[in-house]
C-alpha positions as CSV (number, residue, x, y, z in Angstrom):
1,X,-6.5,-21.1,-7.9
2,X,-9.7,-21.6,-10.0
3,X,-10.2,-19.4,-13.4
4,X,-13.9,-18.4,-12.9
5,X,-15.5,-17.2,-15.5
6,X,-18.5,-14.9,-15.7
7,X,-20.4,-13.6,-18.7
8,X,-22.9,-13.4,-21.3
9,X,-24.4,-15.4,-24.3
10,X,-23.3,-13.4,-27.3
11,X,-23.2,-9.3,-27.0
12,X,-25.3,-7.6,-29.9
13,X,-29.0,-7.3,-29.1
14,X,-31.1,-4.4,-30.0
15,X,-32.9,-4.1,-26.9
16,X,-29.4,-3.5,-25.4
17,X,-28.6,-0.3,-27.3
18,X,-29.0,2.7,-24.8
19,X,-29.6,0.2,-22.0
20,X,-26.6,-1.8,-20.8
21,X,-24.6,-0.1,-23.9
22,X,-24.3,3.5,-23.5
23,X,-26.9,5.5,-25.6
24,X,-25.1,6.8,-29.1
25,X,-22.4,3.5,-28.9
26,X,-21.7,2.6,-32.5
27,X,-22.4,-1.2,-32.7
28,X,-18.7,-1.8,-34.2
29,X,-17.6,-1.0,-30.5
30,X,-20.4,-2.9,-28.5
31,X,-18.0,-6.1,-28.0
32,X,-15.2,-3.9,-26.5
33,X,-17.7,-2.0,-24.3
34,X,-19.2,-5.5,-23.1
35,X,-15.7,-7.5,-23.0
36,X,-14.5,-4.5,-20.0
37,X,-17.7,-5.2,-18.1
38,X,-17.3,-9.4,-17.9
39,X,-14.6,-11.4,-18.4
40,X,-16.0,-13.9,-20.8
41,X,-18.3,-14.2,-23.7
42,X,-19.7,-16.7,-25.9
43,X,-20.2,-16.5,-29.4
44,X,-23.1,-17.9,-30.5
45,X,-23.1,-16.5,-34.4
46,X,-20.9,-19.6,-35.0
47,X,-23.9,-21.7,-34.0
48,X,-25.8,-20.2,-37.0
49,X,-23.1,-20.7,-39.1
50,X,-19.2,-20.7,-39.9
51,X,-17.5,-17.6,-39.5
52,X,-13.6,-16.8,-40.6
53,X,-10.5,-16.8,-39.4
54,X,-10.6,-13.0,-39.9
55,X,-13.3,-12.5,-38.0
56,X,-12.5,-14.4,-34.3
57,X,-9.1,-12.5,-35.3
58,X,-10.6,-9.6,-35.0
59,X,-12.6,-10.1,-32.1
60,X,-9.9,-11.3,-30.5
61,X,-8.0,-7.8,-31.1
62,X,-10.9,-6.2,-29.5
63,X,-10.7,-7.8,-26.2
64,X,-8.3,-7.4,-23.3
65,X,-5.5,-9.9,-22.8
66,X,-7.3,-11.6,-20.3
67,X,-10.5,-11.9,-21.8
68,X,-11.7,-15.6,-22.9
69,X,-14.2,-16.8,-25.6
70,X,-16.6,-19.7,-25.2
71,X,-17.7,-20.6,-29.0
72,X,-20.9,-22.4,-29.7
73,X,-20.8,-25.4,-32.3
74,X,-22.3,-25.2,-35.4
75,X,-26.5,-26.3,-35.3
76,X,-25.6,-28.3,-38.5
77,X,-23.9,-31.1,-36.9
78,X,-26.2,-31.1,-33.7
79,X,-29.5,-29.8,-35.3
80,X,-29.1,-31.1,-39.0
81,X,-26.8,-34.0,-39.1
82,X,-27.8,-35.1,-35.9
83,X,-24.2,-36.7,-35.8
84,X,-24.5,-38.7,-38.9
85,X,-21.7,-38.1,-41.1
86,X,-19.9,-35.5,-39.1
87,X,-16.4,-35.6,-40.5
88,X,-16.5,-33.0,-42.9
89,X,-18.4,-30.5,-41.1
90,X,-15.8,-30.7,-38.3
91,X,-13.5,-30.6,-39.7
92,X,-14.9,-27.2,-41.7
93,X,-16.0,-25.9,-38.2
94,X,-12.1,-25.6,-36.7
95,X,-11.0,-24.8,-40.5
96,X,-13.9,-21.6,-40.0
97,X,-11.2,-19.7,-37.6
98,X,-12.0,-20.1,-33.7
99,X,-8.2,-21.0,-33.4
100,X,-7.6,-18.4,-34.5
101,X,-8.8,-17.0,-30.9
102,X,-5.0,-18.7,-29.8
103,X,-5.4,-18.0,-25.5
104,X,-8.5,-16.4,-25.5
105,X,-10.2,-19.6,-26.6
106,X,-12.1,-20.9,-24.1
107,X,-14.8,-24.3,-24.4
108,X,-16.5,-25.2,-27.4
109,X,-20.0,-25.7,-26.9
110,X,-21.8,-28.6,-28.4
111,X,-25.9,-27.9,-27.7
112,X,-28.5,-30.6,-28.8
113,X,-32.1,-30.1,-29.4
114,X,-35.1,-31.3,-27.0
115,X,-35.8,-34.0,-30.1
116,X,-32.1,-35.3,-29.9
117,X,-31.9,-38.6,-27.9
118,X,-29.2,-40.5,-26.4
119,X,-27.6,-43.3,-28.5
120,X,-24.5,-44.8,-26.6
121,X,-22.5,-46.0,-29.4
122,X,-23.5,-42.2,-31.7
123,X,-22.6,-40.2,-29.0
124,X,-19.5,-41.8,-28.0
125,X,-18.3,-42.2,-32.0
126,X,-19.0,-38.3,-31.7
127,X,-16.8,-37.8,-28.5
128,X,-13.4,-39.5,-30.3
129,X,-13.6,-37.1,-33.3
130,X,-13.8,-34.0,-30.5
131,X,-10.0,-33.1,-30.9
132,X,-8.4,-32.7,-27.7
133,X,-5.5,-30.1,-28.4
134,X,-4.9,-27.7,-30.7
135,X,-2.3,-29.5,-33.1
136,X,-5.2,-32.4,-33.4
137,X,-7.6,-29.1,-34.3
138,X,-5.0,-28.1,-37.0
139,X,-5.2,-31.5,-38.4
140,X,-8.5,-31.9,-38.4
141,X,-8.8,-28.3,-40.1
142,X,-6.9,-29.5,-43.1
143,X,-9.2,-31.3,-44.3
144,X,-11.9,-28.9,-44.5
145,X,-13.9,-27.7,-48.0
146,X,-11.0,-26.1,-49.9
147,X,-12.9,-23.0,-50.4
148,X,-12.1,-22.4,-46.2
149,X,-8.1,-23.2,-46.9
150,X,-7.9,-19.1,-46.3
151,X,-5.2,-16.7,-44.8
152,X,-5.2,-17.8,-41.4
153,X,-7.5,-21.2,-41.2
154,X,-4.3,-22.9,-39.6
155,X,-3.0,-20.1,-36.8
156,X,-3.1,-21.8,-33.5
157,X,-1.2,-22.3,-30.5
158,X,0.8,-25.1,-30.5
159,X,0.4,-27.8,-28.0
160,X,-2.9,-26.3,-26.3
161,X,-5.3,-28.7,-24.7
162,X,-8.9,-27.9,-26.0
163,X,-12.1,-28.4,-24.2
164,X,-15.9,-29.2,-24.8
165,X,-19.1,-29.2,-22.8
166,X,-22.2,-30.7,-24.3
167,X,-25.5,-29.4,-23.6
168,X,-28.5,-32.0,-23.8
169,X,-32.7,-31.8,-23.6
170,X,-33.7,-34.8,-23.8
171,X,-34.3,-37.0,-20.4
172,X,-32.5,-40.3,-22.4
173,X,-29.8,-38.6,-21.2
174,X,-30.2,-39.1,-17.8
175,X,-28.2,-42.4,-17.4
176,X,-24.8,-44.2,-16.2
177,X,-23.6,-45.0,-19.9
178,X,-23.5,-41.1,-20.9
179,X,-21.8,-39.5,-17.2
180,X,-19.6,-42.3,-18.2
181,X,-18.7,-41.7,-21.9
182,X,-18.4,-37.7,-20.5
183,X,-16.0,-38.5,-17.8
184,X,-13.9,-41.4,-20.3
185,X,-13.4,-38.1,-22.4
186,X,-13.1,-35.3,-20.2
187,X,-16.1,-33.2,-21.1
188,X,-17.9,-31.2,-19.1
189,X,-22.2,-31.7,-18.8
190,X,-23.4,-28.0,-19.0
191,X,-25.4,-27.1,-16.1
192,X,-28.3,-25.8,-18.0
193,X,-31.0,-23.1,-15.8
194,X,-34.0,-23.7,-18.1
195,X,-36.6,-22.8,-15.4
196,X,-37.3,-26.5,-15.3
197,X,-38.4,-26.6,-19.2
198,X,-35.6,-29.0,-19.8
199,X,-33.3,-31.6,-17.7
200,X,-31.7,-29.9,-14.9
201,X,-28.0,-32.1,-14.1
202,X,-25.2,-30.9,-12.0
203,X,-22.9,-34.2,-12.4
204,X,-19.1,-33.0,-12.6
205,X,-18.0,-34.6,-15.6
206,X,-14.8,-33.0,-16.5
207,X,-11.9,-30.5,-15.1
208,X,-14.2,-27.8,-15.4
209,X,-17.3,-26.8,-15.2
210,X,-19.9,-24.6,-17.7
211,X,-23.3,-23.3,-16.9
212,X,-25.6,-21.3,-19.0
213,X,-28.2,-19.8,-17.3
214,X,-31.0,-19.4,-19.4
215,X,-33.8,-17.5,-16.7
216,X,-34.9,-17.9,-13.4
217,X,-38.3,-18.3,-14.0
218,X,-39.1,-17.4,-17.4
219,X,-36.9,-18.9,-20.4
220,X,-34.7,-15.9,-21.9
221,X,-36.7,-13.7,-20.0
222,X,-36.7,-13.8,-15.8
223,X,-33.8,-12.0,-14.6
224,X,-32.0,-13.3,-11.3
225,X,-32.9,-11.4,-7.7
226,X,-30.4,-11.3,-4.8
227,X,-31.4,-14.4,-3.5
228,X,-31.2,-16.5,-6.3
229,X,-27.3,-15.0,-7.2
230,X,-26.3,-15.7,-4.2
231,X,-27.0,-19.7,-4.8
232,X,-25.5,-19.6,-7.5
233,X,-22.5,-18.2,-5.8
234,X,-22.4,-20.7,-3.7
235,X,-22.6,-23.5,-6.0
236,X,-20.0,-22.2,-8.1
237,X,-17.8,-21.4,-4.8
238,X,-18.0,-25.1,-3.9
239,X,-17.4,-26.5,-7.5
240,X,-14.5,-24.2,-8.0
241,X,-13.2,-25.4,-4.8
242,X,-13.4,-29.1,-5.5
243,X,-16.6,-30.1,-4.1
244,X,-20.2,-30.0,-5.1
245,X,-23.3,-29.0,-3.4
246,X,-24.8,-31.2,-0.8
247,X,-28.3,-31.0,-3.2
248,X,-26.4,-31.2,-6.0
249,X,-29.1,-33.0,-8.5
250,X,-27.0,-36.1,-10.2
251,X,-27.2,-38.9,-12.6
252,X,-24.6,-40.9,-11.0
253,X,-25.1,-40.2,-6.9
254,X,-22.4,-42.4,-6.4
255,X,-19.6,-41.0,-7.9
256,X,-17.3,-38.2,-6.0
257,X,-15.2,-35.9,-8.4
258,X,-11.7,-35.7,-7.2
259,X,-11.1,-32.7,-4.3
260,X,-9.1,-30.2,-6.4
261,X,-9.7,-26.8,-7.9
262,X,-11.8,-26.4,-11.2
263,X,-12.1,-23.6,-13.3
264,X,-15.6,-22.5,-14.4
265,X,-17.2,-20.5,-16.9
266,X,-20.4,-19.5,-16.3
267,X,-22.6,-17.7,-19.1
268,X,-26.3,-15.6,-18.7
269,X,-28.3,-16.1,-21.1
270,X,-31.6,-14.1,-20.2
271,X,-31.4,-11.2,-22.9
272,X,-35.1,-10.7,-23.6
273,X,-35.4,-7.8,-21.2
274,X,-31.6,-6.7,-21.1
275,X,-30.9,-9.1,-17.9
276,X,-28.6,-11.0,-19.0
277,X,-25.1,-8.2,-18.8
278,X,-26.6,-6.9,-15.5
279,X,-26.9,-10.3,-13.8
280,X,-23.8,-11.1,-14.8
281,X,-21.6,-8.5,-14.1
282,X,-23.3,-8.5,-10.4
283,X,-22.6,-12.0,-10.0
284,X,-19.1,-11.5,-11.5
285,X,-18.7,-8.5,-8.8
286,X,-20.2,-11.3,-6.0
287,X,-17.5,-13.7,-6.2
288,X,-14.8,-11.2,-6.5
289,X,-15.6,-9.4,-3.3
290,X,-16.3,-12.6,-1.6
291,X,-12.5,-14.2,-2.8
292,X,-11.1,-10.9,-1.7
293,X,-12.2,-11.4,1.9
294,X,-10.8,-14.5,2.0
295,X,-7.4,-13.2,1.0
């Protein structure tokens, strides 16, 4: 069966505090409160910038054993560098410790601004560096700054297949060349619920799929009725199952993914008004009743 994956787009907000987290909660404890309520988070601090090997130790230690970590990308080689001289910001990225999340690690998340247009030749040069396995992270992560060669900028499992998902804004992505370069590399096109501010793409790209859902009707704000988590359901229900909707909205209409399980990892990312965790754990509870019946 397909793992699915529901949760939230990082875990410490102050609006939070005495809502979803229970009033007097010390914040040292809010990601082992949140990780019992979904089953997968993404950290987004690493967008910001790098972390340690200490720290995604740590989180890991905080979770249960079957929790799983999505990590968001650093904005300096999306945002900044635009892809232009990457190498050594990868390779300080894997040397910054999310290996160090060993089976809890999850996709990596590559997100590029509404500005950020497609360039066939750029974006596939960007693709090969992606390492695809954890030993070809390691090697990558020795070549990093020497000031991140720290206590544990190497731990990994061995062997480990990794996996990406891009995120894009800009419509000169909506062509055959980039569903192509996605599919030649096996990674996943991030079904992105913008409440239509940017493009909207359900193509199934890779083994599994990753959506971020970002508002119903209100960027970061709208949270997500009845009605609209169970269509969501229902997409993810057919995706995990090997198909795709019959309105699925495609670059490449031709194209039929294989007919075989997918796992999925799905991500809320409404927190302005405490949504987000709610919405999530509901639709979490949704497709877990639903499976049951079924059984």
């Amino acid at each position: 069966m397909s793992d699915v994956r529901i949760g939230i787009s990082g875990w410490r907000y102050a609006p939070w505090r005495g809502d979803f987290y229970p009033k007097g909660l010390v914040q040292r404890r809010e990601l082992e409160f949140a990780s019992r309520e979904v089953n997968s988070i993404e950290i987004n601090g690493s967008f910001y910038g790098l972390q340690s090997p200490q720290r995604y130790a740590g989180w890991y230690a905080e979770t249960p054993e079957d929790f799983v970590f999505s990590v968001k990308a650093p904005r300096f080689i999306t945002h900044v560098r635009r892809l232009d001289d990457i190498e050594q910001p990868l390779a300080n990225f894997f040397a910054s410790g999310p290996l160090s999340l060993k089976e809890k690690l999850g996709p990596i998340l590559w997100q590029f601004p509404p500005s950020f247009r497609f360039d066939e030749k750029q974006f596939g040069d960007f693709l090969a560096q992606l390492p695809g396995d954890t030993d070809q992270g390691r090697q990558l992560a020795r070549h990093a700054d020497a000031r991140l060669h720290v206590t544990g900028y190497l731990d990994a499992l061995p062997d480990r297949a990794l996996r990406h998902a891009v995120e894009i804004r800009n419509d000169s992505f909506r062509c055959q060349a980039f569903v192509d370069l996605l599919r030649r590399y096996n990674v996943a096109l991030v079904v992105a619920d913008t409440a239509g501010k940017w493009p909207y793409l359900e193509d199934v790209t890779a083994d599994f799929l990753y959506l971020r859902l970002h508002g119903d009707a209100q960027l970061y704000v709208s949270g997500y009725s009845d009605e609209a988590l169970r269509r969501w359901q229902a997409r993810i229900e057919a995706w995990t199952a090997g198909d795709q909707p019959d309105d699925a909205q495609l670059i490449d209409s031709r194209h039929r993914p294989p007919r075989k399980p997918r796992d999925l990892y799905c991500y809320f990312d409404n927190d302005v008004k405490v949504r987000a965790p709610y919405d999530a754990r509901q639709l979490r509870q949704n497709l877990e009743q639903n499976r049951a019946g079924k059984t």
